[in-house]
C-alpha positions as CSV (number, residue, x, y, z in Angstrom):
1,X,81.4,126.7,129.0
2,X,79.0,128.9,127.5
3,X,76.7,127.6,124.7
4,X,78.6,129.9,122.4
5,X,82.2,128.1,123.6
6,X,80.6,125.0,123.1
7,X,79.1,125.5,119.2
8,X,82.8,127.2,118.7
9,X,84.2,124.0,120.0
10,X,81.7,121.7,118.3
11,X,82.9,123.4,114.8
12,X,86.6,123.2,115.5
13,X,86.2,119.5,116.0
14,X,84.0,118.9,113.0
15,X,86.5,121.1,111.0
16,X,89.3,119.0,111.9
17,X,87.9,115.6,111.9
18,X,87.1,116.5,108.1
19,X,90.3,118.0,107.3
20,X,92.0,114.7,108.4
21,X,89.4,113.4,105.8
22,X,90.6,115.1,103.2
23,X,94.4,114.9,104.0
24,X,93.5,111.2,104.2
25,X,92.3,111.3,100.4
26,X,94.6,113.9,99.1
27,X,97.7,111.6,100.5
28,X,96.1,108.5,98.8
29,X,95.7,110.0,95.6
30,X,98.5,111.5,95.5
31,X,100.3,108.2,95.4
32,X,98.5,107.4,92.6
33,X,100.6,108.0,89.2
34,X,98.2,110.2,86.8
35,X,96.1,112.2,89.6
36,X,97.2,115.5,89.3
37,X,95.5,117.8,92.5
38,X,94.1,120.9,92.1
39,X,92.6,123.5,95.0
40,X,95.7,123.7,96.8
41,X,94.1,126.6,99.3
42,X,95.6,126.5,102.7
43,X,92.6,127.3,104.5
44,X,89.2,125.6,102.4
45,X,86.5,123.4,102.8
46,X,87.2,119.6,103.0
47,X,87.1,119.4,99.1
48,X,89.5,118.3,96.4
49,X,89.9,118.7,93.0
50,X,91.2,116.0,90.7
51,X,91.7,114.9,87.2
52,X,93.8,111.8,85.7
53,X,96.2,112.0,82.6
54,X,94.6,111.2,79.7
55,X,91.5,110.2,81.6
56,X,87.8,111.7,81.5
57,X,86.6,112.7,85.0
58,X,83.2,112.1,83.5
59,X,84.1,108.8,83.8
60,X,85.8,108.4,86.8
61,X,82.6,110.1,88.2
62,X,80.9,107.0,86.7
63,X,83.2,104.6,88.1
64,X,82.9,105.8,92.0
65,X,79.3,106.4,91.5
66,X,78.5,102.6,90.2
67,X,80.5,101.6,94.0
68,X,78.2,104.4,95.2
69,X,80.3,107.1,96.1
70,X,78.8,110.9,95.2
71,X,81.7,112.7,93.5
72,X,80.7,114.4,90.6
73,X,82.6,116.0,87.5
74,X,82.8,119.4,86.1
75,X,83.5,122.4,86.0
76,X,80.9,123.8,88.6
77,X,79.5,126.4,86.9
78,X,83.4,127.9,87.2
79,X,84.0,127.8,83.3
80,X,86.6,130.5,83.7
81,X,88.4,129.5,86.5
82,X,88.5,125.9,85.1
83,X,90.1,126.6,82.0
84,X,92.2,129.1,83.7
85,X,93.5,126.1,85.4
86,X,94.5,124.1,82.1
87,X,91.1,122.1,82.9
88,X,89.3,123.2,79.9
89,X,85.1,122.9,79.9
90,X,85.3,119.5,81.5
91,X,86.7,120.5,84.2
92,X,87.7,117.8,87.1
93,X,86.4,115.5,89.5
94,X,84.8,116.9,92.7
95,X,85.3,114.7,95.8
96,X,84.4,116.5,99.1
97,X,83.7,115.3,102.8
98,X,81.6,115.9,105.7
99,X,81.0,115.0,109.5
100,X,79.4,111.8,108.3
101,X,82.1,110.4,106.4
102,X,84.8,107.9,107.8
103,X,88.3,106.9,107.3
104,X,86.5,103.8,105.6
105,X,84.3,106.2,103.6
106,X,87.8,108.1,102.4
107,X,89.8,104.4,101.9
108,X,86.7,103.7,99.2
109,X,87.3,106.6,97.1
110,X,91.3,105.7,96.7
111,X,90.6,102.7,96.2
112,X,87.7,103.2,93.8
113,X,90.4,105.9,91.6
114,X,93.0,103.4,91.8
115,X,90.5,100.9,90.3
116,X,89.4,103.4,87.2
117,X,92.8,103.8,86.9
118,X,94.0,100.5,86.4
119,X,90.5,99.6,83.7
């Protein structure tokens, strides 16, 4: 195909191979008792929104950051939205994906939640 066709078909496959990231980690948390999901958008980038009952994201930030995974807290400079969203100033814990990322990359962070969870 063109070069145009083939950039259009080179995004399409990066979009989907991170979407299937993200559904990956959105289904694994979601398993998890005290994970409540946020950014619910049907069409979005391959980022999720999470905080934990009774649980600091600020610390689960710690957590999957000393098993050195990058998924920061906060509110993102989106104070207003954040509270909006019952998340106060704190806000929740960002975890997001991108063409480098594997399924083995997306198993960690579950696993590395479950494990905050259960300390």
């Amino acid at each position: 195909g063109t070069r145009r066709e083939r950039l259009r078909t080179s995004i399409a496959a990066a979009s989907a191979y991170e979407d299937a990231l993200r559904e990956r980690i959105e289904a694994g948390l979601a398993a998890l008792d005290a994970v409540t999901m946020h950014s619910r958008a049907g069409s979005r980038t391959p980022t999720l929104l999470a905080t934990f009952d009774g649980r600091d994201a600020a610390d689960a930030a710690q957590v999957v950051a000393e098993r050195g995974i990058n998924a920061p807290a906060g509110n993102f400079y989106a104070l207003e939205p954040s509270r909006r969203l019952g998340l106060g100033d704190a806000g929740g814990l960002r975890i997001g994906v991108a063409p480098y990322n594997t399924s083995d990359d997306a198993d960690r962070v579950i696993e590395a939640i479950a494990g905050f969870l259960a300390s």
